[in-house]
C-alpha distance (Angstrom), angle and dihedral (degrees) to the residues before:
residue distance angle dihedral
X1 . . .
X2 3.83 . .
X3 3.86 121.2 .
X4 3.50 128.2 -141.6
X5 3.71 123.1 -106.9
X6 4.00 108.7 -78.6
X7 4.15 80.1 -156.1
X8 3.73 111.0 128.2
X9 4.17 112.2 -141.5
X10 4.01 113.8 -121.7
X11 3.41 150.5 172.7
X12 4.30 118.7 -93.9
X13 3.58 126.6 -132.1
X14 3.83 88.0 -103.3
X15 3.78 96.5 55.5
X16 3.63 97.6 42.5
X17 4.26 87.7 55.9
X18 3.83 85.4 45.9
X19 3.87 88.9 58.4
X20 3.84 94.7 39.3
X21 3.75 91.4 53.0
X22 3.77 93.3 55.9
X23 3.60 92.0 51.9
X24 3.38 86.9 54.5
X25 3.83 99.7 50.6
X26 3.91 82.7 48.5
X27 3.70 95.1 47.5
X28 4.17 85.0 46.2
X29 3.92 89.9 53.8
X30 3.79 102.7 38.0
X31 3.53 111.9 38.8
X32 4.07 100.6 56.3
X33 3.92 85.0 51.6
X34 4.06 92.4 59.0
X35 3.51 93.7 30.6
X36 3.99 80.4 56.9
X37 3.86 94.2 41.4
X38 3.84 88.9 43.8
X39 3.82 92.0 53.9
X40 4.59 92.6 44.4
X41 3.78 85.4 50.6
X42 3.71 89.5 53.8
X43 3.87 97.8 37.7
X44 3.81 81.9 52.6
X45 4.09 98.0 51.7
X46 4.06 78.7 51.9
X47 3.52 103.1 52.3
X48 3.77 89.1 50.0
X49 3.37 99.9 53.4
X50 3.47 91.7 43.3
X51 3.73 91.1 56.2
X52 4.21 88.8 43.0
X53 3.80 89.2 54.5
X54 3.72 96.3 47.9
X55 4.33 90.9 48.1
X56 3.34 87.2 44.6
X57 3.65 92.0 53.6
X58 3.88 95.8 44.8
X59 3.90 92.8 50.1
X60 3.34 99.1 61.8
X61 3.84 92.1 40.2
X62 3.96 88.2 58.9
X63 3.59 90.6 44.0
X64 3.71 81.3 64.8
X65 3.77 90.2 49.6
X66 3.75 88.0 -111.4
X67 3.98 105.5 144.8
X68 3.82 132.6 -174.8
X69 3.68 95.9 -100.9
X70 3.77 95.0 54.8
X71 3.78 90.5 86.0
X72 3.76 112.4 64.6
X73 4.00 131.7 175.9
X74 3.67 100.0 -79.5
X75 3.99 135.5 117.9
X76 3.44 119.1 -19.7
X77 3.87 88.8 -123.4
X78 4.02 87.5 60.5
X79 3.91 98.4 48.1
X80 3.85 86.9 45.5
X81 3.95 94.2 58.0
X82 3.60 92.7 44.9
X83 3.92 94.7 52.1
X84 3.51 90.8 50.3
X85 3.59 108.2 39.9
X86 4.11 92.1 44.0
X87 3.73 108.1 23.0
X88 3.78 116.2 9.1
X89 4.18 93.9 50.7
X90 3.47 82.8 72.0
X91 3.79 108.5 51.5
X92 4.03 131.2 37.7
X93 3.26 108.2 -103.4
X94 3.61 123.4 -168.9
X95 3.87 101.8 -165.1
X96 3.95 133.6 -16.2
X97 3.91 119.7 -152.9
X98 4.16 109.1 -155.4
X99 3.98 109.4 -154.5
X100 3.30 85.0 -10.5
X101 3.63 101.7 -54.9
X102 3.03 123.2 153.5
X103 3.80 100.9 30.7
X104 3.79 113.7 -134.7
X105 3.93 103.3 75.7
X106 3.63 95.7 90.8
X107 4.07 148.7 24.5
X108 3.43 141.5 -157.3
X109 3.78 118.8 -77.6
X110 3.45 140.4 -173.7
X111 3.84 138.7 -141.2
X112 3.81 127.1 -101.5
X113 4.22 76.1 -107.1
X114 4.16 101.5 59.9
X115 4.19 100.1 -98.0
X116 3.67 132.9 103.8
X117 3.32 115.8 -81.5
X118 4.03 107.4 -160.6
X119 4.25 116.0 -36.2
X120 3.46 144.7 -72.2
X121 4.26 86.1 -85.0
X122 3.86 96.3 42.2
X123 3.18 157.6 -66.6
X124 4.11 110.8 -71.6
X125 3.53 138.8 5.0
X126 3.48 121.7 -69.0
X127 3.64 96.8 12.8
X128 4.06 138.3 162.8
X129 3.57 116.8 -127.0
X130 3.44 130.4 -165.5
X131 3.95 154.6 167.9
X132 3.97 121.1 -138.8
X133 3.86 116.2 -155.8
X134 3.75 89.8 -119.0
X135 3.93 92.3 73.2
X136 3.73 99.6 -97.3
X137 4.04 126.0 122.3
X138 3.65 119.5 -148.8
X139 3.91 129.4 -159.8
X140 4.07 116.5 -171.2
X141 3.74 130.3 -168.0
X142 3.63 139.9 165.7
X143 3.95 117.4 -119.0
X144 3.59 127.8 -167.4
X145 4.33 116.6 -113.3
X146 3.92 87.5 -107.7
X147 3.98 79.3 56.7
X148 3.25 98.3 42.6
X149 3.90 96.4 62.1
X150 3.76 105.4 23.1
X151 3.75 97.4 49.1
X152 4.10 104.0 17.5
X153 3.78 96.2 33.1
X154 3.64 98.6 -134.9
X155 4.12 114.9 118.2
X156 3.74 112.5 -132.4
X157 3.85 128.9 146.6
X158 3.78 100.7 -147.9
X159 4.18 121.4 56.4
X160 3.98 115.5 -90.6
X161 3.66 147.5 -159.1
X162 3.95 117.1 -102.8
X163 3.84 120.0 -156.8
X164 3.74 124.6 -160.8
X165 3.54 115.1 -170.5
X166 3.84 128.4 -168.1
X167 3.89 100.8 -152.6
X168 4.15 95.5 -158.4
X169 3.23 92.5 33.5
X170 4.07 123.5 -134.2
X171 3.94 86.8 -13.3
X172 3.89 106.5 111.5
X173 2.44 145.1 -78.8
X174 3.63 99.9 61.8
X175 3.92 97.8 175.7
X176 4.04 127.7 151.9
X177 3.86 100.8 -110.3
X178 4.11 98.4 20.7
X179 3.71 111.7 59.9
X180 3.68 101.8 -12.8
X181 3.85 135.0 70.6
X182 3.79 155.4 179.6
X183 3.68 129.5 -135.5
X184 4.20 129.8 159.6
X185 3.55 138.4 -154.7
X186 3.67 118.2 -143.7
X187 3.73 129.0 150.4
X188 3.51 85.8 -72.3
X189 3.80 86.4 69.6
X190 4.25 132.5 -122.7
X191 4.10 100.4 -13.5
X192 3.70 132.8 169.1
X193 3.83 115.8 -109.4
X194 3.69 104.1 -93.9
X195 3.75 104.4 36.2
X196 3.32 98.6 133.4
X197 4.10 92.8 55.8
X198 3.53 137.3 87.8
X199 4.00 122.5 -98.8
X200 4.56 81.1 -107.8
X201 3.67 85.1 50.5
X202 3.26 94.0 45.3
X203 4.26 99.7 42.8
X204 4.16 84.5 35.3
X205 3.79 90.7 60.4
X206 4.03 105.5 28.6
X207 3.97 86.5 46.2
X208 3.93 102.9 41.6
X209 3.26 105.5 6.2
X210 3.81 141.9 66.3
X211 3.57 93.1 -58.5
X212 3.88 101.3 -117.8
X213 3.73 103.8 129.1
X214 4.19 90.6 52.6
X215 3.69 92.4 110.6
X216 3.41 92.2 58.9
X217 3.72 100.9 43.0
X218 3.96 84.7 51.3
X219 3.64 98.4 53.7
X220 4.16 84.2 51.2
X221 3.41 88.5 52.9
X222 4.23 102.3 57.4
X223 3.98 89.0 -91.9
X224 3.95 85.3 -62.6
X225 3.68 111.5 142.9
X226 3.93 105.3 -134.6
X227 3.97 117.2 -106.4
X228 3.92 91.1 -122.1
X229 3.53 88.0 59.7
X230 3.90 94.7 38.6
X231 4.04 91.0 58.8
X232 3.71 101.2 54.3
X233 3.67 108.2 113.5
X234 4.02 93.4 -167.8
């Protein structure tokens, strides 16, 4: 009788490149996107622990009736003691720059719109700069009530301390609105930049504008950084 053919069915050279290419196309499309999403999640974890630490920090210095206008441009000796008796005792820091000395605490940023936003040393005049353990850098200065609200957006009628935080740190990509920042502490306590705005304000200026009011749109948002802001590439 006749047998069947013994020959086992496979797949040609042709079809298996066929197959390998769309995994490749697939590969191509999907992994930057989770990479990406990986990388906002993480960015996000940062920027609200940076923001705990800082609070956390700030409580306990009012609860020692320590405000932000009891440090004041003076020696570097003077600004020193008051950081670490009132703020830095209750962080780890891992280096603290005094009118910009020693260089290191900072980096240049740039705005949510592509320019410079302060230097490579900070962002203001006579400014403290430091490092927390965590992987976050930290730039303070004081800024006048007029300040306060026309640049900040946060009403106060005395002058106030304004702290802008990188959450990663030097690692890019160092934009307004992405990875870095802005908060102030007035008499009204630790607030995001912005307070005193409306949610257009707020969108108007995070989303088009210089990037300022970010923090406060994120915090809005469940600590989740907004796409638009995700995407730039400044």
């Amino acid at each position: 009788m006749p047998t069947k053919s013994n020959r086992k069915s496979a797949f040609t050279l042709a079809e298996v490149l066929i197959t390998l290419g769309i995994i490749g196309v697939v590969a191509a499309i999907t992994i930057p996107t989770l990479v990406s999403n990986y990388r906002k999640r993480q960015l996000e974890a940062q920027i609200k622990a940076t923001y705990s630490t800082i609070q956390q920090a700030i409580e306990f210095a009012e609860y020692e009736d320590i405000s932000y206008n009891n440090v004041a441009d003076g020696s570097d000796a003077a600004i020193k003691e008051w950081f670490d008796s009132f703020l830095g005792k209750h962080m780890k820091v891992e280096q603290l720059c005094i009118n910009r000395n020693p260089k290191g605490c900072w980096h240049q940023v740039k705005s949510a719109a592509g320019a410079n936003y302060g230097d490579a040393e900070g962002i203001g005049s006579n400014i403290i700069g430091f490092k927390i353990a965590k992987g976050a850098s930290v730039t303070v200065d004081g800024y006048s009530a007029y300040n306060m609200k026309n640049i900040f957006g946060v009403n106060t009628n005395e002058s106030g301390l304004v702290f802008f935080f990188d959450a990663n740190g030097q690692v890019k990509p160092n934009i307004l609105g992405k990875d870095v920042y802005i908060m102030a502490w007035t008499e009204k306590g630790l607030v995001p930049a912005g307070n005193a705005k409306s949610k257009s304000e707020i969108d108007r200026e995070c989303l088009t504008g210089v990037g300022r009011f970010c923090l406060n749109k994120v915090l809005s948002n469940g600590w989740v950084i907004p796409d638009q802001s995700w995407k730039r590439t400044r």
